[in-house]
C-alpha positions as CSV (number, residue, x, y, z in Angstrom):
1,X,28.9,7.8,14.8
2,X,25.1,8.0,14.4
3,X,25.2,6.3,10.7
4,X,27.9,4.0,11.7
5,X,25.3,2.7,14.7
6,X,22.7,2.8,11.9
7,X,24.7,0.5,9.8
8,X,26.1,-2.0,12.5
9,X,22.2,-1.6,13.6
10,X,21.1,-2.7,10.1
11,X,23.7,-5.2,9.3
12,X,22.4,-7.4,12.7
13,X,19.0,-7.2,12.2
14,X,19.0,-7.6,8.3
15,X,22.7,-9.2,7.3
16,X,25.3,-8.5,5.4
17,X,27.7,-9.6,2.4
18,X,30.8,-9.6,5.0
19,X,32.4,-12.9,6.3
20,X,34.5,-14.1,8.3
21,X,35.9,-17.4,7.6
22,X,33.6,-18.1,5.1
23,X,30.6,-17.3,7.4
24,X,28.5,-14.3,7.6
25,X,29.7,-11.9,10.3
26,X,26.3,-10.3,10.9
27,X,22.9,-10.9,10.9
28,X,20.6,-14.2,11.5
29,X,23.0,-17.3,10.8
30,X,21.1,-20.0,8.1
31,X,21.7,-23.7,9.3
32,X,23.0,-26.1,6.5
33,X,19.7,-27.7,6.8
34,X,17.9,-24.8,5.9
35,X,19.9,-24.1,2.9
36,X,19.1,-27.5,2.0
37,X,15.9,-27.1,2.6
38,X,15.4,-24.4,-0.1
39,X,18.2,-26.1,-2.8
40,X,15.6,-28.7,-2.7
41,X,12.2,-27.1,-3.7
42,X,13.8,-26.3,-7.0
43,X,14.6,-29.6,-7.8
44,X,11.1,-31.4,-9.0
45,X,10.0,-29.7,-11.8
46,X,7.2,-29.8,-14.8
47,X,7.1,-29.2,-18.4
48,X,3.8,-28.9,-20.1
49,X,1.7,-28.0,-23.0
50,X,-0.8,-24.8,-23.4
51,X,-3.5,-24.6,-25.1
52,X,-4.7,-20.9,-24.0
53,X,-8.3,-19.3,-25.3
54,X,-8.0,-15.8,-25.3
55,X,-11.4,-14.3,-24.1
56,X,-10.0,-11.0,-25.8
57,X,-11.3,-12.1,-28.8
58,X,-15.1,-13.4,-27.8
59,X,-16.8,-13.3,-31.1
60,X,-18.9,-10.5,-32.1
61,X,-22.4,-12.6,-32.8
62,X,-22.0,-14.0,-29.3
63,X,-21.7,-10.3,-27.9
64,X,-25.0,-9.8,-30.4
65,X,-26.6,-12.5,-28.6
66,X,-26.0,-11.8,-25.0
67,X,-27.4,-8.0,-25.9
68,X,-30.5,-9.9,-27.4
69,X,-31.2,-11.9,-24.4
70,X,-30.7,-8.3,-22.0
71,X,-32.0,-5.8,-24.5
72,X,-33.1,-3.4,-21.5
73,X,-29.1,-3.0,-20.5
74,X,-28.7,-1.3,-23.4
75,X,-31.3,0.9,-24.1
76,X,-29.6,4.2,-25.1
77,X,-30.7,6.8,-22.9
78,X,-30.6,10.8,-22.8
79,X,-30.0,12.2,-19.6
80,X,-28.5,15.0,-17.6
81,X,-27.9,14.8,-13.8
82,X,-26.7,16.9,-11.1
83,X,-24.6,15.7,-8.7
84,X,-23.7,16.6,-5.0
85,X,-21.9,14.7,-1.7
86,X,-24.4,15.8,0.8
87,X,-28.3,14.5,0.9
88,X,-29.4,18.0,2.2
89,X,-27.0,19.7,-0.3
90,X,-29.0,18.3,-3.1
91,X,-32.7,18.5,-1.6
92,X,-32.2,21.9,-1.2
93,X,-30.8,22.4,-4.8
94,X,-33.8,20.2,-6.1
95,X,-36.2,23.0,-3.9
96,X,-34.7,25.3,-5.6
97,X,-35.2,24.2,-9.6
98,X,-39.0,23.0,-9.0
99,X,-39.3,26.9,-7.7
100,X,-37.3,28.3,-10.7
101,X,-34.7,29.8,-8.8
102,X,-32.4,27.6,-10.4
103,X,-32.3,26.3,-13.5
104,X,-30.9,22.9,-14.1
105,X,-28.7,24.1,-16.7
106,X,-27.1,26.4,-14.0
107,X,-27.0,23.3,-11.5
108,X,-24.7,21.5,-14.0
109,X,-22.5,24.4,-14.6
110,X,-22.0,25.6,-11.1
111,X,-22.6,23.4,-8.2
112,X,-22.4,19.9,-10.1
113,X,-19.6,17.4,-9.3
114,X,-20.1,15.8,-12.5
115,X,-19.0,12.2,-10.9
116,X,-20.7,10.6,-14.2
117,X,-21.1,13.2,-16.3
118,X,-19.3,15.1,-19.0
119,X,-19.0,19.5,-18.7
120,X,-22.2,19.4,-20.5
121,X,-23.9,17.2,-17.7
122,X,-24.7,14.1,-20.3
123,X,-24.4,10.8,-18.6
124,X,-21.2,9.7,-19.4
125,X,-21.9,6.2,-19.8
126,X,-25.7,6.8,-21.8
127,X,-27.1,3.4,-21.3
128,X,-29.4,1.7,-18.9
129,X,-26.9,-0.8,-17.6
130,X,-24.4,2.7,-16.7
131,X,-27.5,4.1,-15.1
132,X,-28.0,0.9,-12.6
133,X,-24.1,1.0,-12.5
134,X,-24.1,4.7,-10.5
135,X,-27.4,4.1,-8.6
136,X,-27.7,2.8,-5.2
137,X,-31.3,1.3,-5.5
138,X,-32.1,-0.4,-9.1
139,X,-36.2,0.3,-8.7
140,X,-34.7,4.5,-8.9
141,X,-33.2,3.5,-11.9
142,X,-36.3,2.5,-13.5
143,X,-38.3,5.2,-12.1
144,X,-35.9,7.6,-13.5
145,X,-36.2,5.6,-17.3
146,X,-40.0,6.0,-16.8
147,X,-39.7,10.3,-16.6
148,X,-41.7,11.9,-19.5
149,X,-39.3,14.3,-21.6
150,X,-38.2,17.3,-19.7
151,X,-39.1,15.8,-16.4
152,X,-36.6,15.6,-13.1
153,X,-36.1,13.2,-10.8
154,X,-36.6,13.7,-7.4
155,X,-33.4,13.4,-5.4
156,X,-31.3,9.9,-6.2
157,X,-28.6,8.1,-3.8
158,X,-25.8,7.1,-6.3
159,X,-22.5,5.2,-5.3
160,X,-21.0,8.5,-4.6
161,X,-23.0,11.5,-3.4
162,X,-26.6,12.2,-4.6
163,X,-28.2,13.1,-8.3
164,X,-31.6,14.5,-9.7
165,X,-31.7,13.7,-13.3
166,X,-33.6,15.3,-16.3
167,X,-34.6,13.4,-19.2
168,X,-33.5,15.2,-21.9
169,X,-35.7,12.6,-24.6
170,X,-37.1,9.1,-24.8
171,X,-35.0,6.4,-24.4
172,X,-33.8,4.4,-27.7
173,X,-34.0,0.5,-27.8
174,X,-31.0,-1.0,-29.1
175,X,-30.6,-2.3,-32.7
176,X,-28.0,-5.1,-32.3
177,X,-27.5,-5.5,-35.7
178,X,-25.7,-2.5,-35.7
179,X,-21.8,-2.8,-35.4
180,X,-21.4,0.3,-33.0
181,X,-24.0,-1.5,-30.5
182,X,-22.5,-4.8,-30.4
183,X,-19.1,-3.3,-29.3
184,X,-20.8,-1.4,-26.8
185,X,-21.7,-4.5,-25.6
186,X,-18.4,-6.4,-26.2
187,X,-17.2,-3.8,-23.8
188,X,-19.7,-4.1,-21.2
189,X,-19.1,-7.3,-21.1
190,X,-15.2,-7.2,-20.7
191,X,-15.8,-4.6,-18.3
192,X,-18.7,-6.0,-16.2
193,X,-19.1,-9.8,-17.2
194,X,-16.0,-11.2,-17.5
195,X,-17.8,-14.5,-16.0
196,X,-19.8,-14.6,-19.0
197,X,-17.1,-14.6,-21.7
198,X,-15.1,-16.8,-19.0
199,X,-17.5,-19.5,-19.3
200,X,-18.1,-19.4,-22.9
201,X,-14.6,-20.5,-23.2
202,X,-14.2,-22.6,-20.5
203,X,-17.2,-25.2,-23.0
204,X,-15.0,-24.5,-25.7
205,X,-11.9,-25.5,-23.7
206,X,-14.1,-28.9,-22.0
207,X,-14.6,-29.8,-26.7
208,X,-10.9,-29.2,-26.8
209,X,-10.1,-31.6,-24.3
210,X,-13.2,-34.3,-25.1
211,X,-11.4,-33.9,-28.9
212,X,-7.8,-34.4,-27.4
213,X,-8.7,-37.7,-25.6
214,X,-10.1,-38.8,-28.8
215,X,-6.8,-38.0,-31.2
216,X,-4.5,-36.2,-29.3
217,X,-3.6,-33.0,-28.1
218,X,-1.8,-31.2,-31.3
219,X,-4.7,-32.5,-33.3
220,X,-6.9,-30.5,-31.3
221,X,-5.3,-27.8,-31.2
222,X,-5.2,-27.5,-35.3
223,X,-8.8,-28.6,-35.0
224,X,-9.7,-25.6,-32.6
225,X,-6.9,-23.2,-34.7
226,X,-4.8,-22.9,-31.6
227,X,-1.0,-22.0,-31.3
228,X,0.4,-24.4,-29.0
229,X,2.4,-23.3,-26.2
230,X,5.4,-25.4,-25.5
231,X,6.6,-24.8,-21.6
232,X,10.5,-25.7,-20.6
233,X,10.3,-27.4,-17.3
234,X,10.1,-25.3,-13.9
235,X,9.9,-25.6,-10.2
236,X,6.7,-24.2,-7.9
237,X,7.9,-20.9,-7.2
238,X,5.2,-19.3,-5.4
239,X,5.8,-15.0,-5.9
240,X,9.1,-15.8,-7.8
241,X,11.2,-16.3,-4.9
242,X,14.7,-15.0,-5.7
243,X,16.7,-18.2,-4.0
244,X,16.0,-20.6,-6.9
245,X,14.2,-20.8,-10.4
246,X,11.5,-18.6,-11.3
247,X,8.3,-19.0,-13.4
248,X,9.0,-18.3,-17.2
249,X,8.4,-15.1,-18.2
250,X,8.6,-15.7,-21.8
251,X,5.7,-17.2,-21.7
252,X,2.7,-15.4,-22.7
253,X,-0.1,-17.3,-21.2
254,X,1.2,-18.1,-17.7
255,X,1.3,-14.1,-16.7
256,X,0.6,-14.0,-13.6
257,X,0.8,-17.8,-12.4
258,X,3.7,-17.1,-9.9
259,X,1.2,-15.3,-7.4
260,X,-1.9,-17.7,-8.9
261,X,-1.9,-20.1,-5.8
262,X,-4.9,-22.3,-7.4
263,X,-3.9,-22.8,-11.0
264,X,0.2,-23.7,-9.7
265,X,-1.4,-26.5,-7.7
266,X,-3.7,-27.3,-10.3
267,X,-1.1,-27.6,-12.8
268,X,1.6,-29.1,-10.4
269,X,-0.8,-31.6,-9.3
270,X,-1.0,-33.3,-13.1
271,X,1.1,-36.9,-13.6
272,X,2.6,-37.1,-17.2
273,X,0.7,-37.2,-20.1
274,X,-2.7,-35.8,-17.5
275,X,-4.6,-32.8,-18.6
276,X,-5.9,-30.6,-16.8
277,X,-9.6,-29.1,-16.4
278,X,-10.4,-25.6,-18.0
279,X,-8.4,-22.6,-15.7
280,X,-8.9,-19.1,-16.0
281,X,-5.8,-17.4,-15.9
282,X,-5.5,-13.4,-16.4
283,X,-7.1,-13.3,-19.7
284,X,-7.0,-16.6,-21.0
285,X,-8.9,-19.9,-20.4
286,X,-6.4,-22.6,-20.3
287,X,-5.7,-26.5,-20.6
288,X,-2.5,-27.6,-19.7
289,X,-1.3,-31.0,-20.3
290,X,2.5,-32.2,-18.3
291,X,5.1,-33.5,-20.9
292,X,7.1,-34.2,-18.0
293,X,7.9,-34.6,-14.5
294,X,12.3,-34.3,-13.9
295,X,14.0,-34.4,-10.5
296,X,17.1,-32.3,-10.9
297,X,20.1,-31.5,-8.9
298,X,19.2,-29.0,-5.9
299,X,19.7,-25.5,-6.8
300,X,22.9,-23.4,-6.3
301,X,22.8,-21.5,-3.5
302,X,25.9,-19.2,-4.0
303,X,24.2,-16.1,-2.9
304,X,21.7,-17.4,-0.3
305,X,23.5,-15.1,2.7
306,X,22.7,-11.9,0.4
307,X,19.4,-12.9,-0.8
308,X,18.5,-13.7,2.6
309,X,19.4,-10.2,3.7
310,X,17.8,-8.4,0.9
311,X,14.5,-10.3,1.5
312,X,14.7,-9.3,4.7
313,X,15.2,-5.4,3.9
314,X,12.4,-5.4,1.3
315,X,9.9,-6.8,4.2
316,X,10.8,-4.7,6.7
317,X,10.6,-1.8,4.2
318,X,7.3,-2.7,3.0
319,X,6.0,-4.0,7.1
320,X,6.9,-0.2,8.0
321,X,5.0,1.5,5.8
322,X,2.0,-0.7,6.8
323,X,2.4,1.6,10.5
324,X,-0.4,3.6,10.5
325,X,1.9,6.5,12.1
326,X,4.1,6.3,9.0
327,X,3.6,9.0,5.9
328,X,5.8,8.6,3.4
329,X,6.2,12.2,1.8
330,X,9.1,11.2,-0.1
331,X,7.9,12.4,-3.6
332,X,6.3,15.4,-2.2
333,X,9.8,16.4,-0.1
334,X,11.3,15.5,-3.1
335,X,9.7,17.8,-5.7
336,X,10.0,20.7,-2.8
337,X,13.4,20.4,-2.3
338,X,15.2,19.1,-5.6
339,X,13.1,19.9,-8.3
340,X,11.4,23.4,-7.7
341,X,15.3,24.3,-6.5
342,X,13.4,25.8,-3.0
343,X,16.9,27.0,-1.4
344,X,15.3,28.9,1.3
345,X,14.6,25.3,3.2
């Protein structure tokens, strides 16, 4: 009786497939205008053409440059630290090596947390630009830099917890003409300064279009040795509703653009033949130009009831576990129960 007042409970609140005389039995009833409503938003649609810059492949002598315009980022440095959560944790440990009761050494081995460091206590990023990445205060960062061989810091505030650091030898300027160092700082710059490489395509992408306003848009794309994307026509479908078309998912370069507010009303907002400004989307700078602007038939809306009702479910599901009273345990029940075959509960 309990599940069956579940069930009737669920069915009200959420919906259901069943009918009665063609009309849903249970659940919120949708007006003929509202169904309407939705049919319609599928109807106006836009085809385009892409032409996507990948800022996975920003060129290695531009990478060479940005490290010979910020040489200090990437100084390669030698150091060992020590890390602990608590401030009077590690000025007590810090006591303790200046009076030789401790050797660092030991510190790393036994009471170090190694938040940026490897077992042997090295820095695991061993550059300047990982040291001002973990410290709270730049100005530490260079003080720490500045240490004579052998020396140790005094007690540090990093992001997490505190460090003393020893300088285990000088540190080495970088020689950018070495292939190893420029992908060091290929990566930083993936990892850190997106921005950067963002904006070196987005000029590249503001030639492509001053070039296709001048011949035309395939022109510049073989000018600029770029693969043209050709995009079937498609509705706005803001988080790929499942009640009418969805943004196409065979296409590479629009990843993401479903839940990319900005760039759908950027590129919904084009007339035929328009292009659009430079757009960053996931990891491609982009210029889109409509081919088209159709008004189709409104959408079929067979399974709106049970759409409806599974919307509904999945919001609820995910609103619940917003509560802060609610903890889901479910893998951990799981494992207990199923998996480690605990029979006794």
């Amino acid at each position: 009786a309990t599940n069956l007042t579940f069930m009737r409970y669920n069915d009200d609140v959420m919906g259901s497939d069943t009918k009665v005389s063609g009309n849903p039995m249970y659940g919120l009833k949708a007006s003929s205008k509202e169904k309407s409503f939705i049919a319609a938003m599928d109807s106006t649609k836009r085809s385009f053409d892409l032409a996507a810059f990948s800022t996975n492949d920003f060129p290695a002598e531009e990478a060479a440059k940005y490290g010979k315009a910020n040489p200090d980022k990437f100084r390669k440095l030698d150091i060992s630290a020590v890390t602990l959560d608590g401030e009077d944790e590690i000025k007590a440990l810090s006591k303790q090596i200046k009076n030789n009761e401790v050797t660092f050494d030991d510190a790393i081995s036994e009471k170090s947390t190694k938040y940026y460091t490897g077992t042997d206590g090295k820095l695991s990023v061993p550059y300047y630009y990982g040291l001002l990445n973990i410290i709270q205060n730049a100005e530490d960062a260079e003080k720490t830099v500045a240490l004579a061989k052998g020396a140790v810091s005094d007690p540090v505030q990093t992001k997490s917890g505190w460090t003393i650091f020893r300088v285990d030898s000088d540190a080495k300027a970088a020689d950018f003409t070495d292939e190893a160092t420029v992908n060091t700082v290929l990566e930083y710059l993936k990892s850190s300064e997106k921005g950067y490489i963002e904006n070196f395509y987005s000029e590249r992408a503001k030639a492509f279009i001053s070039e296709a306003k001048l011949s035309s848009f395939d022109a510049a794309c073989e000018k600029f040795s770029i693969t043209k994307a050709d995009v079937a026509a498609f509705p706005v479908n803001y988080g790929n509703s499942p009640f009418y078309n969805s943004t196409p998912s065979d296409v590479a370069e629009l990843a993401g653009l479903s839940t990319n507010e900005a760039v759908l009303e950027k590129m919904f907002k084009l007339k035929k033949d328009e292009m659009s400004e430079p757009f960053v989307l996931a990891s491609n700078v982009i210029v889109a130009r409509c081919t088209g602007v159709q008004k189709d038939a409104p959408a079929d809306l067979a399974n709106f009831d049970s759409n409806v009702a599974q919307t509904d479910q999945s919001c609820s599901q995910t609103n619940l576990k917003r509560f802060d009273g609610v903890v889901d345990d479910f893998m951990t029940t799981y494992f207990k129960y199923f998996i480690s075959g605990d029979e006794q509960n």
